[in-house]
SEZAGU-466559 format. One record per atom (N, C-alpha, C): residue in one letter; x, y, z. Coordinates in steps of 0.02 Angstrom, whole numbers, plus 32768, in hexadecimal, padded with zeros to 4 digits. Atoms other than C-alpha are relative to their C-alpha. Layout:
% residues N
aXYZ;...
//
This chain:
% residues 253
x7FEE800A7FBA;x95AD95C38B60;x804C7FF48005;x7FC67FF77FFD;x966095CE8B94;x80197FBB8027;x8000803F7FE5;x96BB95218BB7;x801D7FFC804D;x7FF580297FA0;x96C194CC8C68;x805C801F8017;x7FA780177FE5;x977994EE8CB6;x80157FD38007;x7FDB804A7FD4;x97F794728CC7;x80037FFB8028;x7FF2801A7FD0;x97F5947F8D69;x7FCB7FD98016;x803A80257FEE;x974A94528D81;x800C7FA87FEF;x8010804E8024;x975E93B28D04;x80297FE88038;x7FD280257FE8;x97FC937D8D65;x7FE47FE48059;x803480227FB8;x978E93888E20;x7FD97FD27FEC;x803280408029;x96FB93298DC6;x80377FC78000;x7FDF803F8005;x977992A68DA7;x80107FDD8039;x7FE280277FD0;x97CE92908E41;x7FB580098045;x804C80177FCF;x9710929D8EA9;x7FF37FB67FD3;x801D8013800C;x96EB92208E38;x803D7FA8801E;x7FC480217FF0;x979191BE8E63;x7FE27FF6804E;x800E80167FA8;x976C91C88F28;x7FBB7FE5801C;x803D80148010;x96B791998F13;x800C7FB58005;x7FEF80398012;x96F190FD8ECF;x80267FD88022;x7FB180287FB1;x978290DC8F73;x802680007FC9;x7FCB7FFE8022;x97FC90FF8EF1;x80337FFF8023;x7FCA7FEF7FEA;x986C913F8F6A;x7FE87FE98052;x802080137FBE;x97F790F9900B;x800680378039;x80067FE87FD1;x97C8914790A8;x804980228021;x7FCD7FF67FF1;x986F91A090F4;x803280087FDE;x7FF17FF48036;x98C49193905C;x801B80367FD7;x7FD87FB78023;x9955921D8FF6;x7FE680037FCA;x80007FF98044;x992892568F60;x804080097FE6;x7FAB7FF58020;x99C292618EE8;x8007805C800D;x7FDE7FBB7FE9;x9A2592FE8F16;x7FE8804D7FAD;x801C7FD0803B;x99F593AA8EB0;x80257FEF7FBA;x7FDE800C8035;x9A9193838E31;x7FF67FC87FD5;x801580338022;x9A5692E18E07;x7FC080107FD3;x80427FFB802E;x99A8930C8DDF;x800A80367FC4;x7FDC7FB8803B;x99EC93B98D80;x800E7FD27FC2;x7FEA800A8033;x9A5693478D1F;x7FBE7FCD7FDB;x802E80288011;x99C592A58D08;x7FCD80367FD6;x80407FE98002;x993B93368CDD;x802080427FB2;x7FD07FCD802C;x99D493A18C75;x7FD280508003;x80107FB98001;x999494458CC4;x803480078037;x7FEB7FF07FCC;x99DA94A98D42;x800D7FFA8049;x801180027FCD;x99EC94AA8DEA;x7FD38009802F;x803C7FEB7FD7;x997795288E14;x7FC77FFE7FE0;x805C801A800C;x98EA94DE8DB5;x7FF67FCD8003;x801980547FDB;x990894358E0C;x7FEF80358049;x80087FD57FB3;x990A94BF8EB8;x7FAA800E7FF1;x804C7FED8006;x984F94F98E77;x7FC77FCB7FFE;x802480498004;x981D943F8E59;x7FE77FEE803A;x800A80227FB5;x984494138F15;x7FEF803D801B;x80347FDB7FEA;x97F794B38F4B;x7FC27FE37FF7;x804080057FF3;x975094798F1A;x7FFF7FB78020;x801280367FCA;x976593D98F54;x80057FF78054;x7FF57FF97F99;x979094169013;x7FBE802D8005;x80447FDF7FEA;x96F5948C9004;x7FD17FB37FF6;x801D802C7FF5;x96A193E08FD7;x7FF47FDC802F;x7FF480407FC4;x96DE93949077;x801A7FCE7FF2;x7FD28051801D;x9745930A9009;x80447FFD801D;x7FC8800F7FE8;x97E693349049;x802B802B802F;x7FE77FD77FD2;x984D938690BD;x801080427FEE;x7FEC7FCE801A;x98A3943B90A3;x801F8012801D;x7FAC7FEB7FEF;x9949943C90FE;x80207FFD7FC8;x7FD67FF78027;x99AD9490909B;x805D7FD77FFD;x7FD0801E7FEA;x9A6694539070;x7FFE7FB57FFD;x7FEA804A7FF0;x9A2C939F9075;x7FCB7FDA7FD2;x804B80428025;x99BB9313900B;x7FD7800F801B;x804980127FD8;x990C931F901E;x7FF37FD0801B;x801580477FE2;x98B8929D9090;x7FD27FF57FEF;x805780087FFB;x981192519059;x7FE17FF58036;x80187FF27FAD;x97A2926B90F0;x7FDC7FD27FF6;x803B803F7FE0;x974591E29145;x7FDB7FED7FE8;x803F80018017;x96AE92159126;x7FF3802A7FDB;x7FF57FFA803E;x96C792479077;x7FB780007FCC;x804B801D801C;x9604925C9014;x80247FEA7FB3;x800D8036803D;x95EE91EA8F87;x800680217FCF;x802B7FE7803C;x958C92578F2C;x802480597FDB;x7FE57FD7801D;x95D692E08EC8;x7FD680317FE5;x80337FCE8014;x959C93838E87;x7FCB80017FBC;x800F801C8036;x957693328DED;x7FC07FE57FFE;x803B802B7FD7;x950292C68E4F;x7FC780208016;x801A7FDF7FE0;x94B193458E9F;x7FCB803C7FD4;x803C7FE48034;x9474939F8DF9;x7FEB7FED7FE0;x8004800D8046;x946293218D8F;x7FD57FC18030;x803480307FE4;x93B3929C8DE3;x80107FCE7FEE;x7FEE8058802E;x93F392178D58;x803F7FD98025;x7FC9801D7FF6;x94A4921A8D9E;x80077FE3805A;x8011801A7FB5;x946992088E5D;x7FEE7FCF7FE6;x802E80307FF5;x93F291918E3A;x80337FC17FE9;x7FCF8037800A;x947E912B8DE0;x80357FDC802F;x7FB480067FBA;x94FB91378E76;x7FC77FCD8035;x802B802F7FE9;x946A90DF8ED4;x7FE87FC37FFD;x801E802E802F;x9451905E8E5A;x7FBC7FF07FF6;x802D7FF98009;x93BE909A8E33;x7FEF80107FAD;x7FF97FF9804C;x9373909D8D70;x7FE180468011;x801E7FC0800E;x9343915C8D50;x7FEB7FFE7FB5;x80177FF18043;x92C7918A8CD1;x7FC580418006;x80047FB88004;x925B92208CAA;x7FBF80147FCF;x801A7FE0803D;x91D192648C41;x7FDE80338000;x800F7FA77FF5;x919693118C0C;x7FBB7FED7FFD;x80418023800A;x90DA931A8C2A;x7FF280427FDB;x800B7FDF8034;x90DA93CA8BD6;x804080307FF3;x7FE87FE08001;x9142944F8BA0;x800580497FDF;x80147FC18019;x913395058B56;x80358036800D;x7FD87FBD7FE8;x917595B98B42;x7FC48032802F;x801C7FCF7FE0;x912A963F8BB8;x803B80318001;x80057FB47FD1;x914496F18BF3;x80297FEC803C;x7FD8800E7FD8;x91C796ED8C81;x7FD580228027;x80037FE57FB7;x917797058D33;x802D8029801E;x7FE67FE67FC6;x91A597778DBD;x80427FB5800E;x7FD880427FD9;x920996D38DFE;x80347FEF7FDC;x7FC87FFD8034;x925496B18D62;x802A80287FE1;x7FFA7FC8801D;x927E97528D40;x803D800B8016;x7FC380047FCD;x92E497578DCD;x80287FC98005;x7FE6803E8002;x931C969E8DEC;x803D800E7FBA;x7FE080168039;x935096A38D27;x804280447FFE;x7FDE7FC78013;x939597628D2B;x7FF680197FB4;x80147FD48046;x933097958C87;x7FC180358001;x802E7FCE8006;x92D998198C64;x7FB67FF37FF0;x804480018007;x921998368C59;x7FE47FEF7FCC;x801480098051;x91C597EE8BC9;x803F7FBA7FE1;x7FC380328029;x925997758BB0;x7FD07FBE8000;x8025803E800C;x921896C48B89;x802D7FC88016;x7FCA80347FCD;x924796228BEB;x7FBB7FC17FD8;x8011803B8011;x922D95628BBF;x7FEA7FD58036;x800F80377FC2;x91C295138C4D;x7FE47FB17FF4;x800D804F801D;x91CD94548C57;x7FDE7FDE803C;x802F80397FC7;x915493E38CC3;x803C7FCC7FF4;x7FD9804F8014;x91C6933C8CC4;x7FF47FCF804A;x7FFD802A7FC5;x91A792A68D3B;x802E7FD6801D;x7FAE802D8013;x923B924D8D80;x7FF07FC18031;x7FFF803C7FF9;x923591888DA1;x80447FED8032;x7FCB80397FF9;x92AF91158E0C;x7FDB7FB68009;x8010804A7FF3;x929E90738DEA;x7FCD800B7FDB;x804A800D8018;x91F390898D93;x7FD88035802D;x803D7FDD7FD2;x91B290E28E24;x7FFB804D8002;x80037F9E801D;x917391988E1B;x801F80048036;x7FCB7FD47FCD;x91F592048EA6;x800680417FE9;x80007FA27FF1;x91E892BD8E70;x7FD380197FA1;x80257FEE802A;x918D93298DFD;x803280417FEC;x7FCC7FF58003;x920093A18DB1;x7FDB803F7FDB;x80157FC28039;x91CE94648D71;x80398030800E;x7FB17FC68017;x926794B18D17;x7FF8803B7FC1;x80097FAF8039;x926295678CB2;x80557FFD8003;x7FBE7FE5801E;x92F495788C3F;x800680437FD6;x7FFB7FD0801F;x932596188C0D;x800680037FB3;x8011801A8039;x932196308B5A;x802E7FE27FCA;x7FCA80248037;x93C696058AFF;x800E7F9F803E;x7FFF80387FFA;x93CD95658B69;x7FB37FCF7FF8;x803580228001;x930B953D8B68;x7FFB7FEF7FA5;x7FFE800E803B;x933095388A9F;x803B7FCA7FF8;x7FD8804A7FFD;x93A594928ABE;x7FE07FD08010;x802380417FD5;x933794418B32;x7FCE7FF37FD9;x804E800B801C;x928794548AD3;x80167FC17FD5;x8006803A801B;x92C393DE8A52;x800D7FBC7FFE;x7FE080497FF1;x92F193518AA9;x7FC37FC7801A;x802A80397FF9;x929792A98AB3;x7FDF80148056;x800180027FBF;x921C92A98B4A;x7FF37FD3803D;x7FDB80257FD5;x926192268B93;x80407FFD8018;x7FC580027FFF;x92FD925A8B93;x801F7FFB8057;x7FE77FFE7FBA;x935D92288C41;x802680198022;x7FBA7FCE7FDB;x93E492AC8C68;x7FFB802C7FDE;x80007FBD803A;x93BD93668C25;x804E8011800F;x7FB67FF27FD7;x945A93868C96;x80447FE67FD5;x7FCF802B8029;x94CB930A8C30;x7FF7801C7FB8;x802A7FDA803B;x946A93408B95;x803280337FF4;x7FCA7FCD801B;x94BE93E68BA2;x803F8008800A;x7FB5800C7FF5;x956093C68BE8;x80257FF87FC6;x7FE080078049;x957893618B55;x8004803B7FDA;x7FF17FB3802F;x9559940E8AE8;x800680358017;x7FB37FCF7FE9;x95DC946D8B43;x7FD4803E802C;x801F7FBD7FD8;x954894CD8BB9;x800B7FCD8050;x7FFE80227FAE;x959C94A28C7A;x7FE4803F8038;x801D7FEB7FB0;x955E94AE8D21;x80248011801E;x7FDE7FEA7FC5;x95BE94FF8D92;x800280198044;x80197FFB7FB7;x956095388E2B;x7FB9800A800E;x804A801F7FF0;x94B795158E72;x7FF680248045;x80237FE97FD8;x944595588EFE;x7FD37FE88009;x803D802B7FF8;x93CD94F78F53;x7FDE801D804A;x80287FF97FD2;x9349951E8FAE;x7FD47FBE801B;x803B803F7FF3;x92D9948A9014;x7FD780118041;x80297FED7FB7;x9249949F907E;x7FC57FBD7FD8;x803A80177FFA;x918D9447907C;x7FC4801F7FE9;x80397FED8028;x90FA94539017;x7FBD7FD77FFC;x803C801F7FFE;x90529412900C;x7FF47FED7FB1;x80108007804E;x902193BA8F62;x7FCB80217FF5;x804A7FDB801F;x8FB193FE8EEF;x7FEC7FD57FDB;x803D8038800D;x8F3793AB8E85;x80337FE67FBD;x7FE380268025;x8FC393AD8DFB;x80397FBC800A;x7FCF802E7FD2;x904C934B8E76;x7FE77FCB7FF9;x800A802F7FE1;x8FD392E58EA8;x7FE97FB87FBB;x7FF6800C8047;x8FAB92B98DF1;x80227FBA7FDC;x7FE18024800F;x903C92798DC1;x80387FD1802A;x7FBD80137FB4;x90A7924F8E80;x7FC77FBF800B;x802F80177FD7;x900791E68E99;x7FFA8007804F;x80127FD67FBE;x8FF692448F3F;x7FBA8006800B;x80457FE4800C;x8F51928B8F85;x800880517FFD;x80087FC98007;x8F3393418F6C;x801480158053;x7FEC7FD77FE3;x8F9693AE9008;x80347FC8803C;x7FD780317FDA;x900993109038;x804B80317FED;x7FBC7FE28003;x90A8934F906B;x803C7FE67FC4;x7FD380178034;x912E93508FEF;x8040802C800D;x7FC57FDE7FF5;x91E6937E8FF8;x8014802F7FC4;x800A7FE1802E;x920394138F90;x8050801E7FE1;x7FBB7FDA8000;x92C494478F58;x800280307FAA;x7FF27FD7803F;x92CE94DA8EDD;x805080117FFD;x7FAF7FF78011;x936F95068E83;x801780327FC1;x7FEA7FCD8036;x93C295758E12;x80377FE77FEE;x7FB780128024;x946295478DAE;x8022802C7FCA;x7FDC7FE1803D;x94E195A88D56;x80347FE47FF2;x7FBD802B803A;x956F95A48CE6;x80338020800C;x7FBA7FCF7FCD;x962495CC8D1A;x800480537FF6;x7FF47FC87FFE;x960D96718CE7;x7FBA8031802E;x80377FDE7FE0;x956A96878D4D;x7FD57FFF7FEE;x80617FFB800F;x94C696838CE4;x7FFE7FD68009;x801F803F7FFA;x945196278D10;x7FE67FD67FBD;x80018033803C;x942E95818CAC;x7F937FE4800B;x8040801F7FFA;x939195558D0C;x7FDB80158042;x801C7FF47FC7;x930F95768D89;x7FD57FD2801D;x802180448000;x92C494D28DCE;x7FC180058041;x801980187FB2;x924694A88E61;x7FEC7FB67FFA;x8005804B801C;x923693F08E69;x7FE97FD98058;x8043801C7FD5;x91AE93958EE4;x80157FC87FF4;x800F80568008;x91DE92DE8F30;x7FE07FE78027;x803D80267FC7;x917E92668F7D;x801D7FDC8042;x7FD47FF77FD1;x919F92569031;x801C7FB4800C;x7FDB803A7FF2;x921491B19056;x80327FE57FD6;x7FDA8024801B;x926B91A88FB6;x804080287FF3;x7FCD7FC9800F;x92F7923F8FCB;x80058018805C;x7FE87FDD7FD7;x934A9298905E;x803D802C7FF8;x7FBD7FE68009;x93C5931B9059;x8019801A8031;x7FE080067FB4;x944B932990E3;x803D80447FE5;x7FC07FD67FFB;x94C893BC9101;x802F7FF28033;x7FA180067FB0;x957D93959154;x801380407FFD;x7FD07FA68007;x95C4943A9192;x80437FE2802D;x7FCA7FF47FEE;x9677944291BF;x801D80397FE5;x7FC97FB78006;x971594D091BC;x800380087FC2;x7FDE7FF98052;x973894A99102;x7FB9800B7FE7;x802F8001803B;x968A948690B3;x7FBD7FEE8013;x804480297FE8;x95D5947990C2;x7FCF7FDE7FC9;x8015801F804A;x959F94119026;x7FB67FE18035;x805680197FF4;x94CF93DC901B;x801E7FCF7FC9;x80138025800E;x94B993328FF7;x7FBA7FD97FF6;x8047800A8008;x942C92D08FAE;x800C7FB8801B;x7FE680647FD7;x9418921E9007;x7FBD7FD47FDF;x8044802C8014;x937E91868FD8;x7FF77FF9802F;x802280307FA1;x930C914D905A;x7FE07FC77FDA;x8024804A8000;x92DC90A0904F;x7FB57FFB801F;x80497FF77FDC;x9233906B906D;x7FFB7FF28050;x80187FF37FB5;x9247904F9129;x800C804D8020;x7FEC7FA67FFE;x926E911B9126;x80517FF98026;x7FAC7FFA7FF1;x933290E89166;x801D80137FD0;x7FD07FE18044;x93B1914A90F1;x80157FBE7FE5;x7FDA801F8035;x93F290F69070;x80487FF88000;
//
């Protein structure tokens, strides 16, 4: 897999910087030359940095002048957004996880497409249940294509971040597609969500590739209704999907 860009790492940093009120609400970021020199790249791969962070909605995009951190600035980063362990942490919530099975198959119609492999290709589908706090919140069925489903299979199945997992061994995420609509459980949901059989459940499937475009993963992942919401801000610059908690009186988090 071909490594992450610097520009990416250097956004990651400074989302992770404004997250934190590093630079607070209204707030300059240091001028392009500063960060160039602090980051010892260029100019225009601090310019590609703060591109994605104005499609994020983090900061302004008048040219000519310091970025501003905007107002209403999300928390949660893209990081956040693919990775259940690293939300759930920004929440202060404990995330944990376990596989209830896992196997190779025959790639589906779905996968076929979703993954972009050919007929007959073979994919790594994982059941996994994911915890906050102790409490069951989503049921999780991911098909990995086959040079990444030969990373994942051997990992503990408890393991709490596949996402982190591979980061660490140099396979990044770089863009995602999410679909969310509504689903009725089935008898396996209900199983392990402790649900009853055709209780509504929030359903967000996803695909993820790698800066050069293949996909890494094809997910659909079932939560139980009160403990997730996901909110879209649209504005001129950016329309970033966020994932939010609902508390048990169903008020956002």
């Amino acid at each position: 897999m071909p490594a992450e860009p610097r520009y990416r790492r250097i956004a990651e940093e400074l989302r992770q910087a404004i997250a934190e009120h590093a630079y607070g609400p209204g707030g300059r970021l240091p001028s392009e030359g500063a960060l160039a020199e602090r980051y010892a790249v260029s100019r225009g791969t601090i310019r590609q940095a703060l591109m994605l962070l104005r499609h994020d909605g983090l900061v302004t995009s008048r040219r000519g002048t310091r970025r501003v951190v905007l107002d209403d600035a999300p928390v949660q980063d893209f990081a956040q957004m693919q990775s259940f362990a690293r939300w759930a942490r920004s929440i202060g919530e404990v995330p944990d996880g376990a596989v209830i099975r896992q196997g190779w198959h025959p790639a589906d119609d779905a996968e076929q497409r979703q993954l972009r492999i050919t007929p007959g290709a073979r994919v790594l589908r994982v059941l996994r249940l994911r915890h906050l706090s102790g409490r069951p919140a989503m049921l999780e069925r991911t098909s990995y294509p086959e040079p990444v489903g030969a990373i994942v299979e051997p990992l503990p199945p408890d393991t709490v971040s596949v996402t982190e997992f591979l980061e660490r061994g140099g396979v990044a995420v770089a863009d995602a597609e999410h679909t969310i609509d509504l689903v009725l459980a089935d008898a396996e949901d209900a199983e392990h969500l402790g649900c009853a059989v055709g209780d509504p459940l929030l359903r967000e499937r996803r695909r993820t590739t790698d800066p050069a475009g293949v996909p890494l993963e094809w997910s659909q992942d079932r939560y139980l209704p009160g403990s997730i919401a996901f909110v879209v801000h649209n504005s001129l610059a950016s329309t970033p999907l966020t994932r939010h908690h609902m508390v048990p009186d169903g008020r956002d988090g």
